[in-house]
TORKOL-4160 file (C-alpha; in steps of 0.2 Angstrom, whole numbers, padded with zeros to 4 digits, m for minus):
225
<pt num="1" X="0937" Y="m0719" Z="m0359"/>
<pt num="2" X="0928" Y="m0704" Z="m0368"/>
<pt num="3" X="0942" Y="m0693" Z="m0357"/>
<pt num="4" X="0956" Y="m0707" Z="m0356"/>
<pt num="5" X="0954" Y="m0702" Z="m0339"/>
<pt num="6" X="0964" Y="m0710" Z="m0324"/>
<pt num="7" X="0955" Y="m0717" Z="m0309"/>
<pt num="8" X="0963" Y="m0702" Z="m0300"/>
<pt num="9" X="0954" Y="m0690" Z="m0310"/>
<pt num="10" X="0945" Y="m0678" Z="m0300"/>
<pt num="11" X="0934" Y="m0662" Z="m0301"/>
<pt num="12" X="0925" Y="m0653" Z="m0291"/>
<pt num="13" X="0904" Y="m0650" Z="m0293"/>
<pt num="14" X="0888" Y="m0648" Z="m0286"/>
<pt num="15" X="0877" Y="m0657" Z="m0273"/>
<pt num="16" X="0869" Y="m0667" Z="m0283"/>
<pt num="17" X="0869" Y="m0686" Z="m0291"/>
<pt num="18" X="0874" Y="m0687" Z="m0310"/>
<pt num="19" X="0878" Y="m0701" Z="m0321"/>
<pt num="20" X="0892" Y="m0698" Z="m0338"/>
<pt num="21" X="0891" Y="m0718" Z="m0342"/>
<pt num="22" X="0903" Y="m0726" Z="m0328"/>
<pt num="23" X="0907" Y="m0709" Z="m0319"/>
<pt num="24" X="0897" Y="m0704" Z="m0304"/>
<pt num="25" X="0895" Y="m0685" Z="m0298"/>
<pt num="26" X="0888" Y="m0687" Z="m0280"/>
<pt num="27" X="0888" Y="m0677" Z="m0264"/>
<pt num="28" X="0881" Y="m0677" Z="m0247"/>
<pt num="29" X="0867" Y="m0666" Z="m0242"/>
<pt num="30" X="0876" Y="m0658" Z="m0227"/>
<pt num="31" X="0889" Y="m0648" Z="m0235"/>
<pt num="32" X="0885" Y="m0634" Z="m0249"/>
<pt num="33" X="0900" Y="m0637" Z="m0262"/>
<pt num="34" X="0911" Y="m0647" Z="m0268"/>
<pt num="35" X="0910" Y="m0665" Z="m0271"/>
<pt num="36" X="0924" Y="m0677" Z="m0279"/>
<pt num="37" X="0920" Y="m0686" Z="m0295"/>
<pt num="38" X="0929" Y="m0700" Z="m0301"/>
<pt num="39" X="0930" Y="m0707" Z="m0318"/>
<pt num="40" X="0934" Y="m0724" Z="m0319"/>
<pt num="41" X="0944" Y="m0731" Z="m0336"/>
<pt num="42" X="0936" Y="m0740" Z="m0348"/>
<pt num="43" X="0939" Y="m0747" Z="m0366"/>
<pt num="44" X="0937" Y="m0733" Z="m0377"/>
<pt num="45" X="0928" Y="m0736" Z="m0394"/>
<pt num="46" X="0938" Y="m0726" Z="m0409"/>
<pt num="47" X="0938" Y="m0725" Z="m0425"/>
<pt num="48" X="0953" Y="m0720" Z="m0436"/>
<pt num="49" X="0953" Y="m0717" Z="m0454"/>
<pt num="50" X="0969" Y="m0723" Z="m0458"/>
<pt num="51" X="0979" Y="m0713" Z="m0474"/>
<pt num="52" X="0984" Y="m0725" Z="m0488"/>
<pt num="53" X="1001" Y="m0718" Z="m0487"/>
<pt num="54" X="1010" Y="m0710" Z="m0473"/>
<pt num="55" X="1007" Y="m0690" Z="m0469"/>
<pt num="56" X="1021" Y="m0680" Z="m0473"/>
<pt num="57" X="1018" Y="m0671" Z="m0459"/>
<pt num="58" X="1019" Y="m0682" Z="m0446"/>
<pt num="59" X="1036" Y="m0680" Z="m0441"/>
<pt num="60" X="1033" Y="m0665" Z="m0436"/>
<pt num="61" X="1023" Y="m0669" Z="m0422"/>
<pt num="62" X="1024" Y="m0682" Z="m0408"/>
<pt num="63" X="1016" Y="m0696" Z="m0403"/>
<pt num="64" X="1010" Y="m0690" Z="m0387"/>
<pt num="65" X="1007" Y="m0676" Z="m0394"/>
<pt num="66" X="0996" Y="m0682" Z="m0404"/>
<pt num="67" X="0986" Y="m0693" Z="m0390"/>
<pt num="68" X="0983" Y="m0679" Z="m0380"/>
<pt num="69" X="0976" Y="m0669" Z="m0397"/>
<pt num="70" X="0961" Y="m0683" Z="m0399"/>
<pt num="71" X="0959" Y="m0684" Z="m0377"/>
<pt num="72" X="0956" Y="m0666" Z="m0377"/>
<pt num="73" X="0944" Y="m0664" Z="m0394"/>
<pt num="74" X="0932" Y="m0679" Z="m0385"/>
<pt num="75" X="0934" Y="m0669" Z="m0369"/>
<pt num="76" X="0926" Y="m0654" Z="m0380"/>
<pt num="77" X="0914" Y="m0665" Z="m0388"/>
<pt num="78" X="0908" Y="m0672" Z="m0370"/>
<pt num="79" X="0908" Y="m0655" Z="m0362"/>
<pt num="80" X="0896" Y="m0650" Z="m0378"/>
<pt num="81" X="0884" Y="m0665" Z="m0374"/>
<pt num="82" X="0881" Y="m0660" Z="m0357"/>
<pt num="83" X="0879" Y="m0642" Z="m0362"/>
<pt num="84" X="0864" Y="m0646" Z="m0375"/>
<pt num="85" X="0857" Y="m0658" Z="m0363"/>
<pt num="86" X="0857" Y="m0642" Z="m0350"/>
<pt num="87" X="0849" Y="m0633" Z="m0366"/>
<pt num="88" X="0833" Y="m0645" Z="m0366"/>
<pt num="89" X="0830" Y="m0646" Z="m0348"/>
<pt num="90" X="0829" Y="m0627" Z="m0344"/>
<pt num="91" X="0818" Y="m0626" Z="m0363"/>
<pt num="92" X="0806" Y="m0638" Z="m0356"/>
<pt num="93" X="0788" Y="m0632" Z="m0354"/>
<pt num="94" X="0789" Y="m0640" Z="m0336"/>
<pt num="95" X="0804" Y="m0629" Z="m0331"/>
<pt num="96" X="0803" Y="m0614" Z="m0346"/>
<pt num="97" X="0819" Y="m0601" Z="m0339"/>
<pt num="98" X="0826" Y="m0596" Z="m0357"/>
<pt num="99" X="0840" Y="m0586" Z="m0352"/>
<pt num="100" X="0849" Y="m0602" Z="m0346"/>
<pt num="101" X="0841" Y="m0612" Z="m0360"/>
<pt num="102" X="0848" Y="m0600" Z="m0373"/>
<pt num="103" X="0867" Y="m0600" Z="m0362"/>
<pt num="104" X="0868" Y="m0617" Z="m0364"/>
<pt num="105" X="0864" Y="m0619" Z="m0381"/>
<pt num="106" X="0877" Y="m0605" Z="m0386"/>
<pt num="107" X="0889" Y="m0615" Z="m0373"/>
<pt num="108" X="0887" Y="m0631" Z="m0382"/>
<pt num="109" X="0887" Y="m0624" Z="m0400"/>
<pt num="110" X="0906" Y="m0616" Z="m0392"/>
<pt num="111" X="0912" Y="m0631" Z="m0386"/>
<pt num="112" X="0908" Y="m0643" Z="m0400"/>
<pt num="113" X="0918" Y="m0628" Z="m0410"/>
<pt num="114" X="0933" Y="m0630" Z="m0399"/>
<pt num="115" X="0932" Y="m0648" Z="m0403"/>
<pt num="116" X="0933" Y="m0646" Z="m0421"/>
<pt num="117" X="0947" Y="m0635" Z="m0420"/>
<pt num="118" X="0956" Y="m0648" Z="m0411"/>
<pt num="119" X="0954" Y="m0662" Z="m0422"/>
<pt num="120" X="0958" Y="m0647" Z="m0439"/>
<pt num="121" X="0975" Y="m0643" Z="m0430"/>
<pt num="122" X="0978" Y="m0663" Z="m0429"/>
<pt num="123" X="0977" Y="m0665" Z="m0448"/>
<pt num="124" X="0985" Y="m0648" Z="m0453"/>
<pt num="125" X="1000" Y="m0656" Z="m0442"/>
<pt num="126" X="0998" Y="m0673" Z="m0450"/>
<pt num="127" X="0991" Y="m0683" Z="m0435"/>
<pt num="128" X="0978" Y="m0695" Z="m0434"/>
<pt num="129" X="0960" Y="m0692" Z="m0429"/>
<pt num="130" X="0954" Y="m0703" Z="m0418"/>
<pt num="131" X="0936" Y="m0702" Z="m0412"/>
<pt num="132" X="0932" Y="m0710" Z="m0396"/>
<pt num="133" X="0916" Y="m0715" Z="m0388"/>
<pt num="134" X="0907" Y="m0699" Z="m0378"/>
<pt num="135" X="0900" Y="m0704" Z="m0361"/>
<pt num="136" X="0882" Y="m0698" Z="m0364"/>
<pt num="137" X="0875" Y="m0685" Z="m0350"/>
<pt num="138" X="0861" Y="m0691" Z="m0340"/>
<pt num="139" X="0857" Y="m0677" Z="m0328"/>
<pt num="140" X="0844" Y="m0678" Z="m0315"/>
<pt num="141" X="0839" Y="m0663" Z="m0304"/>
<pt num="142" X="0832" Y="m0669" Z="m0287"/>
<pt num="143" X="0819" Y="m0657" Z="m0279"/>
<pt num="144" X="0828" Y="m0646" Z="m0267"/>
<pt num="145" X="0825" Y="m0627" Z="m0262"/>
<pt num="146" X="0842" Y="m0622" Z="m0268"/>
<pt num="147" X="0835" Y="m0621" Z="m0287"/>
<pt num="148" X="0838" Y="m0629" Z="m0303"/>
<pt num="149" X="0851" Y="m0614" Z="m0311"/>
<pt num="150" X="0861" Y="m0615" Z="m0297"/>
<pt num="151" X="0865" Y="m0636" Z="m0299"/>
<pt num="152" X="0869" Y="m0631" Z="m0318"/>
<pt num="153" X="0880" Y="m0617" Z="m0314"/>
<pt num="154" X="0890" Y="m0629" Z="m0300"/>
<pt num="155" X="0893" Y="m0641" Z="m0314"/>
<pt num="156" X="0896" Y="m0631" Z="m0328"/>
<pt num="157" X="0908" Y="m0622" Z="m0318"/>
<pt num="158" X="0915" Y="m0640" Z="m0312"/>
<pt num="159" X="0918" Y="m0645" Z="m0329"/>
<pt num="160" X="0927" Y="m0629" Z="m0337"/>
<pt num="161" X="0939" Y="m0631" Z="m0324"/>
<pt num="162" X="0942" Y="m0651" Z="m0327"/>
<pt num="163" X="0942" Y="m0644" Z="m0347"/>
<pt num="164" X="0957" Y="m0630" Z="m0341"/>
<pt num="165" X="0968" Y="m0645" Z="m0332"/>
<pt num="166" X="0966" Y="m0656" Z="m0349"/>
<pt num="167" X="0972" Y="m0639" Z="m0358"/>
<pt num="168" X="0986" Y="m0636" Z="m0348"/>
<pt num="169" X="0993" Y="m0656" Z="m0349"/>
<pt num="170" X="0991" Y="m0651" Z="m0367"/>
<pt num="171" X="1002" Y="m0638" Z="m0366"/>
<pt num="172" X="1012" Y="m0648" Z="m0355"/>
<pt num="173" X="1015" Y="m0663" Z="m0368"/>
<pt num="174" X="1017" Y="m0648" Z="m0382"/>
<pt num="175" X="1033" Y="m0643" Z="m0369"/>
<pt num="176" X="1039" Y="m0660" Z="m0368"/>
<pt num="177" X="1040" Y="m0663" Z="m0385"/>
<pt num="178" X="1049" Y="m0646" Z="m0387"/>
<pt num="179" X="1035" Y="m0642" Z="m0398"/>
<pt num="180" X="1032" Y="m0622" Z="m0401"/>
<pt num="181" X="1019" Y="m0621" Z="m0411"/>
<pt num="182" X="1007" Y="m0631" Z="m0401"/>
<pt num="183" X="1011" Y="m0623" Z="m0384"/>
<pt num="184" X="1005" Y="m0607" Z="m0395"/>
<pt num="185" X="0991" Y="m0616" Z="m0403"/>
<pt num="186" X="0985" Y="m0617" Z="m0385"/>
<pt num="187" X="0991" Y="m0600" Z="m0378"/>
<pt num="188" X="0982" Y="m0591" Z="m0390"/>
<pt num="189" X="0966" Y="m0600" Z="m0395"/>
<pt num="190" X="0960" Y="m0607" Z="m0378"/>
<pt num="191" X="0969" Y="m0604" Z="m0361"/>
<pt num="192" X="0964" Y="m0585" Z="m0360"/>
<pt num="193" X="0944" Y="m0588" Z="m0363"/>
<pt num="194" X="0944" Y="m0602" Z="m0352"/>
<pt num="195" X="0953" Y="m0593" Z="m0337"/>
<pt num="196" X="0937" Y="m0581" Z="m0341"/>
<pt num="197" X="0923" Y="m0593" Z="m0342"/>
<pt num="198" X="0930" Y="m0599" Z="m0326"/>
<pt num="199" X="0929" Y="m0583" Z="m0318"/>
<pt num="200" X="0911" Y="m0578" Z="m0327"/>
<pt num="201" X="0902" Y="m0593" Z="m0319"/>
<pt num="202" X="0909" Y="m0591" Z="m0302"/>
<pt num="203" X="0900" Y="m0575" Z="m0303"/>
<pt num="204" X="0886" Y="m0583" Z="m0307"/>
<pt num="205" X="0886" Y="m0597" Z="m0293"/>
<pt num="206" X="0890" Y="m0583" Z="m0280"/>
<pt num="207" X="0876" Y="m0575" Z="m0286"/>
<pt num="208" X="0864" Y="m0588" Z="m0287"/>
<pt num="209" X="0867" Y="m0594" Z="m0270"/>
<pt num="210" X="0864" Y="m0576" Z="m0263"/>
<pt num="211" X="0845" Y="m0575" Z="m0273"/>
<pt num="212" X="0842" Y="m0593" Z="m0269"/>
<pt num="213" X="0826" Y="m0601" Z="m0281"/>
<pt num="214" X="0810" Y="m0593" Z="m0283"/>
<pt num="215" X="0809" Y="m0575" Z="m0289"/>
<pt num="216" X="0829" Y="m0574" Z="m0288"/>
<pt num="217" X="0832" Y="m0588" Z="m0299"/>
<pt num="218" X="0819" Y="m0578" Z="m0311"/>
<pt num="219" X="0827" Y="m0563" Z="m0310"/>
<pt num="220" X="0842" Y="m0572" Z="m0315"/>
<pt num="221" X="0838" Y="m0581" Z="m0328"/>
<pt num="222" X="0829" Y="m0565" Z="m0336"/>
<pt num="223" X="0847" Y="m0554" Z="m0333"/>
<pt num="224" X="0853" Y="m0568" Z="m0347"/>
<pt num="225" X="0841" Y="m0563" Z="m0360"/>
């Protein structure tokens, strides 16, 4: 599957309904957070360029290694989709709240980054690339007083911490492997900044759920600009 995800994957979103391909983000009405989202496996589609002669490199770094260094560039990747989807919803005329627009833009340009970093430090170890299939966001925002920014900040803020727990098992494989350099690699590069986009957009849902829609959501989206 796009994240190689087990049936047991879980993380935590919005009330609303959402379809990534096969995986379902749902919630009852009754309750104001957290649902449980699923991603059921699949057969991934890749692609691999395979080298004409073996990578010098390679032996360096290991197999599993090496898996979880392609699972987590798609995870970027994905993430990246539903950030510029995001992007074109709150740019529509019909909805028109720039600061969010231009938030999610910059969001996705940054994740799509942290994807191609991924796959770079693959090939500078002498791994092999693998680009998998991406489950392509369709987001649908039911009418509802609560407001449309607060929806997107619930599961953006569902889905930077599903993209921390993917970091960690990459760190995790890198301790397995007894492999130094990659447990740096994601020490420095990514853990910090994701610790603080988590803590960023949980501000922002607090907020948004104090000011509620209407003039509040306004406000808010202005205090972006």
């Amino acid at each position: 599957a796009a994240f190689r995800a087990r049936s047991n994957d879980t993380f935590t979103g919005p009330r609303l309904r959402r379809r990534f391909g096969s995986a379902r983000i749902s919630c009852s009405s009754s309750t104001p957070a957290i649902p449980v989202v699923h991603f059921p496996p699949r057969a991934p589609l890749t692609c691999v360029l395979a080298s004409p002669t073996p990578s010098l490199l390679v032996l360096s770094l290991d197999p599993k290694c090496e898996d979880v260094l392609n699972t987590q560039a798609n995870i970027e990747m994905t993430v990246s989709m539903v950030y510029l989807a995001l992007h074109h919803h709150f740019a529509a005329d019909a909805v028109s709240l720039p600061g969010l627009a231009a938030h999610f833009l910059k969001e996705s340009e940054e994740e799509r980054a942290h994807s191609m970093k991924f796959m770079e430090y693959q090939t500078l170890r002498g791994g092999s690339v693998q680009l998998q299939s991406i489950m392509m966001p369709k987001i649908e925002f039911p009418d509802s007083p609560r407001g449309d920014a607060l929806y997107a900040m619930e599961l953006s803020l569902a889905l930077e911490k599903l993209n921390y727990e993917k970091l960690l098992e990459v760190h995790a494989a890198g301790e397995a492997a007894g492999d130094s350099q990659l447990m740096d690699f994601v020490e420095s590069e990514f853990l910090e900044d994701q610790l603080n986009s988590i803590k960023e957009i949980s501000d922002w849902v607090t907020q948004l759920r104090r000011v509620g829609d209407g003039q509040g959501e306004f406000l808010f989206d202005q205090s972006l600009l």
